[in-house]
Structure formats: C-alpha cells, structure tokens
C-alpha positions as YAML, in Angstrom:
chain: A
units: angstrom
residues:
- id: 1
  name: UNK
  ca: [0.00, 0.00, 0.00]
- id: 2
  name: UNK
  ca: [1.38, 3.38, -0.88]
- id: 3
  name: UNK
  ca: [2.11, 5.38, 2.34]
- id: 4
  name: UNK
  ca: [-0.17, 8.95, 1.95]
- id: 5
  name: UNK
  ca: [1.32, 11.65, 4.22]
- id: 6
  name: UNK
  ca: [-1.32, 13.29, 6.11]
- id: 7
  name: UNK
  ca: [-0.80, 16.60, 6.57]
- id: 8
  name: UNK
  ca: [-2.17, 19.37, 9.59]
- id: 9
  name: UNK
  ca: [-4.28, 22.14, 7.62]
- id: 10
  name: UNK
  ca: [-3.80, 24.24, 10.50]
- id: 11
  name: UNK
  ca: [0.19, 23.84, 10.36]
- id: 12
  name: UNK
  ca: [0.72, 26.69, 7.96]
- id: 13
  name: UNK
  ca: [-0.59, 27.88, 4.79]
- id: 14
  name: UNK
  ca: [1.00, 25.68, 2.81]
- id: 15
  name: UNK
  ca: [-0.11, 22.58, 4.36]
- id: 16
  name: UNK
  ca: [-3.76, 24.23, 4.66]
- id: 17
  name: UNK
  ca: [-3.37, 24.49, 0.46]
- id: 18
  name: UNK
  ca: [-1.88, 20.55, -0.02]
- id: 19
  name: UNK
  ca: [-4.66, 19.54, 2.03]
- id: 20
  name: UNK
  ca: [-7.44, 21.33, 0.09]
- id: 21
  name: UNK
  ca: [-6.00, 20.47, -3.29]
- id: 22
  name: UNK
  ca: [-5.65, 16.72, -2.53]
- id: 23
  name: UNK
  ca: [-8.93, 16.72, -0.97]
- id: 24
  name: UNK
  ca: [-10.75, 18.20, -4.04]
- id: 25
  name: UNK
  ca: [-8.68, 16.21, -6.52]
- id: 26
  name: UNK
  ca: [-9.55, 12.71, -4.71]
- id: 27
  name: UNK
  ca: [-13.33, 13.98, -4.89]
- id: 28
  name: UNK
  ca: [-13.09, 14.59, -8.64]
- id: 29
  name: UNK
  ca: [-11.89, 10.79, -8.73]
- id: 30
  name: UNK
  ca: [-8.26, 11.56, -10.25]
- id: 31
  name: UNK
  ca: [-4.90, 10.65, -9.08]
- id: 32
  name: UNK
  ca: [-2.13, 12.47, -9.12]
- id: 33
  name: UNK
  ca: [-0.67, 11.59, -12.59]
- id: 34
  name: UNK
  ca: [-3.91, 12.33, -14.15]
- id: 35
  name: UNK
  ca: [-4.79, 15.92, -12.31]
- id: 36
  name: UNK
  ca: [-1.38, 16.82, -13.73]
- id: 37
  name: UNK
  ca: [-1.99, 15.21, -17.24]
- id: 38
  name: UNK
  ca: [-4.95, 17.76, -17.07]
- id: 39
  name: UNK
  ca: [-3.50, 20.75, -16.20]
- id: 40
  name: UNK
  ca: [-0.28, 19.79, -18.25]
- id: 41
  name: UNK
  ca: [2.02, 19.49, -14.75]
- id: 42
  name: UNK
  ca: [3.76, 16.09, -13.71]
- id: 43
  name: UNK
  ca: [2.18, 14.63, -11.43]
- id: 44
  name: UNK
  ca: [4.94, 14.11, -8.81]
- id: 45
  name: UNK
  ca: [4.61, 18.10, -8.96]
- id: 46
  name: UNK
  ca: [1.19, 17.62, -7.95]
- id: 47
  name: UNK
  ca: [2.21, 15.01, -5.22]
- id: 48
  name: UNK
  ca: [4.93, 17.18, -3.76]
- id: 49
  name: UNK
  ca: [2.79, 20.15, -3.76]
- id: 50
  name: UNK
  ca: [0.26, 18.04, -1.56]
- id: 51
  name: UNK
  ca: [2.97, 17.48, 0.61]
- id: 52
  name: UNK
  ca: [4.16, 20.81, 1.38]
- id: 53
  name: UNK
  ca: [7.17, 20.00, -0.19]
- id: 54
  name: UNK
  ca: [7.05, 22.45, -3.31]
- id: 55
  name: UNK
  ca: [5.34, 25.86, -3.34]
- id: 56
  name: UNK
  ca: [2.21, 26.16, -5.64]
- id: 57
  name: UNK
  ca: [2.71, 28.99, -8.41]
- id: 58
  name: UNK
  ca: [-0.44, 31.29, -9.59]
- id: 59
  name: UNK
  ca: [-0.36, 29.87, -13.15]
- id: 60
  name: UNK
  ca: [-0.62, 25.63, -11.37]
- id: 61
  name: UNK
  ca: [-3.37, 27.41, -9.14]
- id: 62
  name: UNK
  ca: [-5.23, 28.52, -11.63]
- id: 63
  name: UNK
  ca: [-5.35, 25.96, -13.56]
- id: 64
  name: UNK
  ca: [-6.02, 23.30, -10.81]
- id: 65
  name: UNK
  ca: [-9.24, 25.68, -9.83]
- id: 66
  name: UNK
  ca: [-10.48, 25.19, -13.47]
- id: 67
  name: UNK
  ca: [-9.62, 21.58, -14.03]
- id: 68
  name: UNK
  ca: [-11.40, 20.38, -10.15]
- id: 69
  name: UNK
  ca: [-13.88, 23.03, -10.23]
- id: 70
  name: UNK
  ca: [-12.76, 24.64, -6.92]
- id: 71
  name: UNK
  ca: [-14.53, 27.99, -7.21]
- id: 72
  name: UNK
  ca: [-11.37, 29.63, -7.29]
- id: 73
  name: UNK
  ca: [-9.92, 28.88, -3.90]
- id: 74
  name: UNK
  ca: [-6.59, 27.51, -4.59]
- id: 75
  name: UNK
  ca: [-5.88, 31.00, -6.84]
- id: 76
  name: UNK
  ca: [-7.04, 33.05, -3.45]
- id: 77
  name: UNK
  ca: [-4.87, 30.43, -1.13]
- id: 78
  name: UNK
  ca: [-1.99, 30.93, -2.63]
- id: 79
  name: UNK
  ca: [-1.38, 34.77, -2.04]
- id: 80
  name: UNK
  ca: [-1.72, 33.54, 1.58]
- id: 81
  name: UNK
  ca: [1.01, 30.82, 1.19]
- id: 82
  name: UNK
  ca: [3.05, 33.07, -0.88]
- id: 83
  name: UNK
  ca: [3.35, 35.82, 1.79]
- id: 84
  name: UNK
  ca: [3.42, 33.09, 4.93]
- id: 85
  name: UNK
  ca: [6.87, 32.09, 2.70]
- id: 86
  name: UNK
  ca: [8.44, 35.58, 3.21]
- id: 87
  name: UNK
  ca: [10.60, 36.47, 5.76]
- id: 88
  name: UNK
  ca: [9.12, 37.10, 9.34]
- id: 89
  name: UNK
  ca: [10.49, 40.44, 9.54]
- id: 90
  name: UNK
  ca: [8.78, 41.11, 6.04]
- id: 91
  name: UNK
  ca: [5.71, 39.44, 6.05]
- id: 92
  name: UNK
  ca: [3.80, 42.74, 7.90]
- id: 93
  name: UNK
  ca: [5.71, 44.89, 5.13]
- id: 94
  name: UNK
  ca: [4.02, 42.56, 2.27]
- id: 95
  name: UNK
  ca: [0.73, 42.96, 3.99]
- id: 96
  name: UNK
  ca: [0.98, 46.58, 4.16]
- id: 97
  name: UNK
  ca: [1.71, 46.88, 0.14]
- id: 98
  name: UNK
  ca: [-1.57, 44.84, -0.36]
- id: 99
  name: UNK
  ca: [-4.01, 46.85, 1.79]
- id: 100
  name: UNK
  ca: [-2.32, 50.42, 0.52]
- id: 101
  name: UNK
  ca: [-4.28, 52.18, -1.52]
- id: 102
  name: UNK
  ca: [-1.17, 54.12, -2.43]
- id: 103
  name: UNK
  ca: [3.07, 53.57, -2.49]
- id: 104
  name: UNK
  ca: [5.26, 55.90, -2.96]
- id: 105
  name: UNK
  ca: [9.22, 54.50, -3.40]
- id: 106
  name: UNK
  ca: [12.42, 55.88, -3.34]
- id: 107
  name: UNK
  ca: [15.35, 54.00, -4.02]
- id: 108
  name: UNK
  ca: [18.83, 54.21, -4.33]
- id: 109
  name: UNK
  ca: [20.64, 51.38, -6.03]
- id: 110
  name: UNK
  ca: [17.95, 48.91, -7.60]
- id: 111
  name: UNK
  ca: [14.72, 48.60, -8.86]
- id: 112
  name: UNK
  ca: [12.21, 48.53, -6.20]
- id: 113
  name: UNK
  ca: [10.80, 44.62, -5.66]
- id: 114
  name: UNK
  ca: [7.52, 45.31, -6.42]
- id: 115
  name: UNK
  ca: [8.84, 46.03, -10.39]
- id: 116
  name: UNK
  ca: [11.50, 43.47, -10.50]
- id: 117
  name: UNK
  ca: [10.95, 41.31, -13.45]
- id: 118
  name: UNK
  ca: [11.99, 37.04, -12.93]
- id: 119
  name: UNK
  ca: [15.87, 37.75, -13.78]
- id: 120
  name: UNK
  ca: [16.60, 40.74, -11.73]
- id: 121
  name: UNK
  ca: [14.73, 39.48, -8.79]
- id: 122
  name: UNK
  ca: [16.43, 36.16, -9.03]
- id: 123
  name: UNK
  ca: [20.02, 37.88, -9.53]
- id: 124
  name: UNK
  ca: [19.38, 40.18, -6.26]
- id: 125
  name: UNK
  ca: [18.45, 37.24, -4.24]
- id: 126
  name: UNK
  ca: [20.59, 35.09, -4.82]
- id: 127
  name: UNK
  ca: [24.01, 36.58, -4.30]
- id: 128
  name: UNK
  ca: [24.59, 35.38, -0.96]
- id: 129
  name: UNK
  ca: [22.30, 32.50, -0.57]
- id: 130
  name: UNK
  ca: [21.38, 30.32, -3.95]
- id: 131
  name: UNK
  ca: [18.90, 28.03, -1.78]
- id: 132
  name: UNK
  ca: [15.48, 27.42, -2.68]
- id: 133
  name: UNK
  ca: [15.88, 30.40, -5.63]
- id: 134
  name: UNK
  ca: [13.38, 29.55, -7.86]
- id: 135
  name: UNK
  ca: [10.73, 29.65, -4.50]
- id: 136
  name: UNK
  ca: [12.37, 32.51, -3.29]
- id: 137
  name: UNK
  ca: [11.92, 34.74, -7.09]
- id: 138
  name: UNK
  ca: [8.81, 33.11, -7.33]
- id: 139
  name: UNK
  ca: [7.70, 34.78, -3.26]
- id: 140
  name: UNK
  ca: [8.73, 37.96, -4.58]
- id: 141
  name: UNK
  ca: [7.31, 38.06, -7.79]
- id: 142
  name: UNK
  ca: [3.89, 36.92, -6.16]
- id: 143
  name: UNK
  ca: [3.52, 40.28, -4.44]
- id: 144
  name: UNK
  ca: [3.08, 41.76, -7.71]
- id: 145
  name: UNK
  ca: [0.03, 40.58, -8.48]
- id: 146
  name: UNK
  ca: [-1.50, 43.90, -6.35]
- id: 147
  name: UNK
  ca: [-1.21, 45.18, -9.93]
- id: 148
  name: UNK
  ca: [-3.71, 42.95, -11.05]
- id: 149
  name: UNK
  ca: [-6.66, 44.16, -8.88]
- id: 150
  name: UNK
  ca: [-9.85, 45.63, -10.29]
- id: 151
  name: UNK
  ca: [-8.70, 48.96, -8.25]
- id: 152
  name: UNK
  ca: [-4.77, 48.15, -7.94]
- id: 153
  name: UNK
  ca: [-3.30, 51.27, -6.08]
- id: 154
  name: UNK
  ca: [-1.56, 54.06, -7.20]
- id: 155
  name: UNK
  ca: [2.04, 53.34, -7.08]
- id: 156
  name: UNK
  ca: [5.37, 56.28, -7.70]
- id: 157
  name: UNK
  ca: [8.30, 55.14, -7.90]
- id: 158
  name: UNK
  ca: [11.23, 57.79, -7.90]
- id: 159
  name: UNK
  ca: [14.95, 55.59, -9.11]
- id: 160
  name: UNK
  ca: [18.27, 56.90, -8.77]
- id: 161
  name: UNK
  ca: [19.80, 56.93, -12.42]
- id: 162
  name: UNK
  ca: [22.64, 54.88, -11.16]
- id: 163
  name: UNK
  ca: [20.15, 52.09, -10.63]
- id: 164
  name: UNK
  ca: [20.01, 51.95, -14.71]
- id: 165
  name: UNK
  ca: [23.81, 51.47, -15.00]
- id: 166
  name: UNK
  ca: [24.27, 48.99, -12.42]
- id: 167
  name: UNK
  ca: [24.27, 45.48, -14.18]
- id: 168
  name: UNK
  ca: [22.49, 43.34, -12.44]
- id: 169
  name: UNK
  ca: [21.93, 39.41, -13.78]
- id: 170
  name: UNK
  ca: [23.69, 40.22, -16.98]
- id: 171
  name: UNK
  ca: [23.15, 42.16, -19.96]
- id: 172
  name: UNK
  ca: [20.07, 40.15, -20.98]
- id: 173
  name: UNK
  ca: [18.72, 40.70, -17.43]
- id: 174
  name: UNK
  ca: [18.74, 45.00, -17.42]
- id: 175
  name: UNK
  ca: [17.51, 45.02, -20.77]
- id: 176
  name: UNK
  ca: [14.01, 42.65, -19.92]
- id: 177
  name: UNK
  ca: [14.27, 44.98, -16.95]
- id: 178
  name: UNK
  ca: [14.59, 48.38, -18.71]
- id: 179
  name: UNK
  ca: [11.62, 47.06, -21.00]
- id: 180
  name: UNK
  ca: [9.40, 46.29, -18.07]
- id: 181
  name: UNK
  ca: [10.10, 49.73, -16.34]
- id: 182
  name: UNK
  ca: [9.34, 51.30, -20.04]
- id: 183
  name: UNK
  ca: [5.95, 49.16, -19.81]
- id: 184
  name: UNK
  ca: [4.00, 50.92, -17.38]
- id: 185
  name: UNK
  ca: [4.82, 54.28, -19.43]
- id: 186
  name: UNK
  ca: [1.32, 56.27, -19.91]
- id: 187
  name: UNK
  ca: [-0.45, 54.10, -17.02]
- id: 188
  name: UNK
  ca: [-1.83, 56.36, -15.00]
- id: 189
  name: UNK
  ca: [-1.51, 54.59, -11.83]
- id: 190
  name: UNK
  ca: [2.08, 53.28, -11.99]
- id: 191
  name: UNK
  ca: [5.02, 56.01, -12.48]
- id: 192
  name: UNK
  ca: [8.45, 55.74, -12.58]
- id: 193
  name: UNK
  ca: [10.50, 58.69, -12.03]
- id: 194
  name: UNK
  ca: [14.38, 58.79, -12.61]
- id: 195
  name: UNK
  ca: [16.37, 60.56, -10.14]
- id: 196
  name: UNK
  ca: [19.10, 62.22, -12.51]
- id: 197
  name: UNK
  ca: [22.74, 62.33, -11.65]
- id: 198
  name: UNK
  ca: [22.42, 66.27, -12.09]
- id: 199
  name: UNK
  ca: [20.08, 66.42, -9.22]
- id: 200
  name: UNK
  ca: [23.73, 66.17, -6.78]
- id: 201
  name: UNK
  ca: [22.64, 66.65, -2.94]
- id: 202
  name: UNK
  ca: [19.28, 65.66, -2.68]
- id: 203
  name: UNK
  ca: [17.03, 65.19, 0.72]
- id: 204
  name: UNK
  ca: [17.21, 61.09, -0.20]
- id: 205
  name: UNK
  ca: [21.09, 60.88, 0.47]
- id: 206
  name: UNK
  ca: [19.87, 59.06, 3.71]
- id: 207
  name: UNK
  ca: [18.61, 56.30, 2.00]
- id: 208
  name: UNK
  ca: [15.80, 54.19, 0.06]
- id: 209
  name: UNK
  ca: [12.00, 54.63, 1.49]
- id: 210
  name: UNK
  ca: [8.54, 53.78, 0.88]
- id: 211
  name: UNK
  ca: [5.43, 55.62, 1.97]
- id: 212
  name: UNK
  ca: [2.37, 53.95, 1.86]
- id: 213
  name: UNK
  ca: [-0.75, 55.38, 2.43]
- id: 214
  name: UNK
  ca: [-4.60, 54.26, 2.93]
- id: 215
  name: UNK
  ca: [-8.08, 54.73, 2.79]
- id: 216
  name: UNK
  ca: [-8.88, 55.30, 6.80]
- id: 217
  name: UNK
  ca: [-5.94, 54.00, 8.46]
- id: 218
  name: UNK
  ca: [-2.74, 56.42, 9.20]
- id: 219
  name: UNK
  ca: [0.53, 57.04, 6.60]
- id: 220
  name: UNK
  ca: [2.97, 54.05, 7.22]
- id: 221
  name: UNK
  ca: [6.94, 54.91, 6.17]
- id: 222
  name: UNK
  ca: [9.21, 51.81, 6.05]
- id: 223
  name: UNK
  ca: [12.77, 51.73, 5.72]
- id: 224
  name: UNK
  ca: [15.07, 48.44, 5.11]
- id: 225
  name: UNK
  ca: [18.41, 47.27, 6.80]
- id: 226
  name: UNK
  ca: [20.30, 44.38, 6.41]
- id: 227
  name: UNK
  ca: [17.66, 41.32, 7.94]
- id: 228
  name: UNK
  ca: [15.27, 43.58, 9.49]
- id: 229
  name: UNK
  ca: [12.81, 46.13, 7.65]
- id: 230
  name: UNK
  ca: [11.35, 49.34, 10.12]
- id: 231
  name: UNK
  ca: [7.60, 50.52, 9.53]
- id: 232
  name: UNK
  ca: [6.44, 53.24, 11.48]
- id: 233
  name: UNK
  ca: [3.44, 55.31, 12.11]
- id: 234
  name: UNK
  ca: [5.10, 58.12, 13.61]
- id: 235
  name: UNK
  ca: [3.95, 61.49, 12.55]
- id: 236
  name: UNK
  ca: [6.86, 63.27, 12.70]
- id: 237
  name: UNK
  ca: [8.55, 60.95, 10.25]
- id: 238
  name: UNK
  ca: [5.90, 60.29, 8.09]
- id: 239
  name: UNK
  ca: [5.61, 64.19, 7.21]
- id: 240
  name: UNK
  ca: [9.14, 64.20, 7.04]
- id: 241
  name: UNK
  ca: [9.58, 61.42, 4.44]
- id: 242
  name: UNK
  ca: [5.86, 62.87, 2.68]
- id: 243
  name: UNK
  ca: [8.18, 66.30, 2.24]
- id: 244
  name: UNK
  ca: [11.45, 64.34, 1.05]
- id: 245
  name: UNK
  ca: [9.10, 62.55, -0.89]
- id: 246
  name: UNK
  ca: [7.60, 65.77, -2.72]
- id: 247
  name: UNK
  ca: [10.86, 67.58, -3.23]
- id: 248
  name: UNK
  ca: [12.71, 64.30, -5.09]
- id: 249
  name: UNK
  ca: [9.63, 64.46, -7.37]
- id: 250
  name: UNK
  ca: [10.14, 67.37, -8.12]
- id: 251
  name: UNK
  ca: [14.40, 67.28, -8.29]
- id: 252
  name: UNK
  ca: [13.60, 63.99, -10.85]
- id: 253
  name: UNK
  ca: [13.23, 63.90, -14.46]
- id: 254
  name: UNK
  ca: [9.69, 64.27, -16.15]
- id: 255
  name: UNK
  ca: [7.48, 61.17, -16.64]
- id: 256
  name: UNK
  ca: [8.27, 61.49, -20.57]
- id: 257
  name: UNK
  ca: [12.08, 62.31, -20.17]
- id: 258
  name: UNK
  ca: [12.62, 59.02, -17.22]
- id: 259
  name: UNK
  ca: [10.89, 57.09, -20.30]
- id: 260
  name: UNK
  ca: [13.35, 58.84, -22.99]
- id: 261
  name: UNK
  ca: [16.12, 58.31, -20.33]
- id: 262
  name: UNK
  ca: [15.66, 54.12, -19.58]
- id: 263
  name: UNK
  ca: [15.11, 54.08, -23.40]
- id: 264
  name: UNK
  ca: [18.05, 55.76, -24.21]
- id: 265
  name: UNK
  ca: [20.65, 53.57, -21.62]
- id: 266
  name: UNK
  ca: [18.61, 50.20, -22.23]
- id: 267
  name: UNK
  ca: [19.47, 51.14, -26.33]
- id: 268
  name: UNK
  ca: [23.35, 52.46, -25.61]
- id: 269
  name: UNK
  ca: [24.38, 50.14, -22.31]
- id: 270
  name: UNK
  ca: [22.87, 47.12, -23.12]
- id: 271
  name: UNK
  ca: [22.53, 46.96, -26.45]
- id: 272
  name: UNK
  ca: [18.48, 46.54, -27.09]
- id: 273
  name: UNK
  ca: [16.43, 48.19, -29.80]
- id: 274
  name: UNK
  ca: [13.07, 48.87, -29.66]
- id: 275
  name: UNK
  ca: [10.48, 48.80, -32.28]
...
C-alpha cells in the first residue's frame, strides 16, 4: 500500500493548500498523474505540492481551480502561502503593500521589488544565498500581483539613475528589466520617475524609502536594513519622508524624459532596440 502523508491544515498555509487540493482532486476521482496530465504538470509536482514540499505557483493554481472546479480557492490560497513564505520580519511589510491604496518609493541602487521582473529578482536574491531560488523569485514576484486588482493602487516610484547602470543578472537581465520599467509608461496609476545624476545633494542621500498610504488608516513609512525592515506610524517621520518625498519628485526627471532616459541607456548600455 502506498504510504499517503497526512498533513495538519492548521500547520501553515502551505499545508492548509496541499490539504485542500488533494482533498478536491480525490473527490473529482483523479490521481495524481492524471490531475497533472490535465493541467499539463507532472504529477509528482502535484504530489509534492500536496505534501508541502514544493510551493504552488499562480499559473498551477489557476489551472487546478479550473480543471477540479474549486470555485477559485486555490488562486485566493496561494497569495496567503506566498506571503506566509516571506521572511518574518517582512511578512507585515508585504501585507501593508496589499491593503495600501497608495506607495510611494524611493530607491537608491535597484529597482524597487515590487517592479522586479523574474531575472533581476532572481540575480538580487541570490548573491549570498542560492537556496530554494526559484521559490524565493517566485515569493517575490507573487507580491506583484497587487497590480492585477480591479482597483490596484496608485504606485510612484522615484529611481536613482545609477540604478540603470548597475548590471544586475547580466546584460540580458537590465535590458528585460529596462523594457518592463518602459511598460508601465502612460499608465496612470504606476510612475516611474528617474532621479538624474544632475540632481547632486538631494534630501534622499539618507537612504531608500517607501510611503504607503490608505483609505482610513494612518501614513505608514518603512525603511530596510540588512535582515530587518522598520515601519512606522510616527507622525513626525511620516511628514518628514511625505516632504522628502515631494521635493525628489520634483528634483527627478519628467514622466516622458525618465521614459526617454531608460530608453536611451537600455538602447546604448545594453545593447536593445526597440520597435
């Protein structure tokens, strides 16, 4: 008799979504090899993702949801078991970008996470620790998908132009990422500023921020160290960063010339033409 691991629902998120997607696939009559002859997966996928022992994407959500008729409730678990897979000391952070109703980002040195396309992310995560990557990139990536709401919220991003020149993941890598940053141009609610070298002293020499802000609850700023990440509530610094906030807008490029600017170093840096 094959030995069927029986897993707590209540143990975390992940177990909660094996559970539920064994439990409706063994009600639809299939096994394992034939859910994921379905929905065009292996099925020791399938069995490992019953197990806990491999993270569900959106895309193997979906189409499970279709295929056993779920209603759509392994596509809503798995933003759940994507953010329980985060860091602790992030998790609250996540949670925060998907009630906001508006983000505002400054930063330094990369692109911000929430606009990082597979290669980049993968590339900034895994320079120090190359375990579990592909989970990892595929965590990150998930928090995207705030972007995909019927209202998704309004998001600013203000980028240091040195962020452009530094090669992250390769040549390949800066120009998918270029493209994607060159994607959201004339979307109204997702802007991307550059920060020009020109600007010299600015008031974000202290560092990279976001400012997130919502419908009835108080302004949240959070900064980021090395292992830790610092929300706060605090009045004083959240009209602090709301004024550094207004006067790097206004330091940065236009909307049109950031576009014209990414254009120009994704063309003359990394070699890319566009049509």
């Amino acid at each position: 008799m094959t030995h069927i691991n029986v897993l707590d629902p209540g143990a975390s998120p992940l177990d909660y979504y094996g559970f539920e997607l064994r439990r409706y696939r063994e009600a639809a009559g299939l096994t394992q090899r034939q859910l994921g002859d379905v929905i065009n997966y292996t099925g020791s996928l399938v069995g490992q993702i019953e197990t806990a022992r491999k993270l569900p994407t959106p895309e193997f959500s979906e189409r499970a949801d279709v295929a056993l008729e779920t209603g759509g409730l392994l596509s809503r678990l798995v933003t759940l078991v994507m953010r329980s897979q985060l860091p602790a000391w992030f998790q609250q952070v996540a949670e925060l970008q998907a009630r906001a109703t508006e983000i505002y980002s400054f930063e330094t040195h990369m692109v911000h996470g929430l606009l990082q396309t597979r290669a980049y992310a993968r590339a900034v995560l895994g320079v120090l620790d190359q375990a579990n990557l592909d989970d990892r990139t595929a965590v990150r990536l998930a928090r995207q998908s705030i972007f995909e709401r019927v209202e998704p919220p309004i998001y600013w991003l203000v980028l240091s132009e040195g962020a452009l020149y530094q090669e992250i993941g390769g040549a390949q890598a800066m120009r998918e990422q270029l493209a994607h940053l060159l994607s959201f141009e004339g979307n109204p609610r997702a802007n991307i500023q550059i920060l020009p070298y020109s600007a010299g002293a600015h008031v974000g020499l202290q560092g990279s921020f976001d400012l997130y802000r919502f419908g009835s609850d108080p302004s949240i700023v959070y900064t980021e160290g090395y292992g830790s990440g610092h929300p706060t509530a605090n009045p004083d610094t959240v009209n602090d960063c709301s004024l550094r906030y207004d006067h790097l807008q206004a330091a940065a490029l236009s909307l049109k010339e950031s576009a014209e600017l990414i254009r120009r170093v994704m063309e003359d840096r990394y070699g890319d033409q566009l049509a």
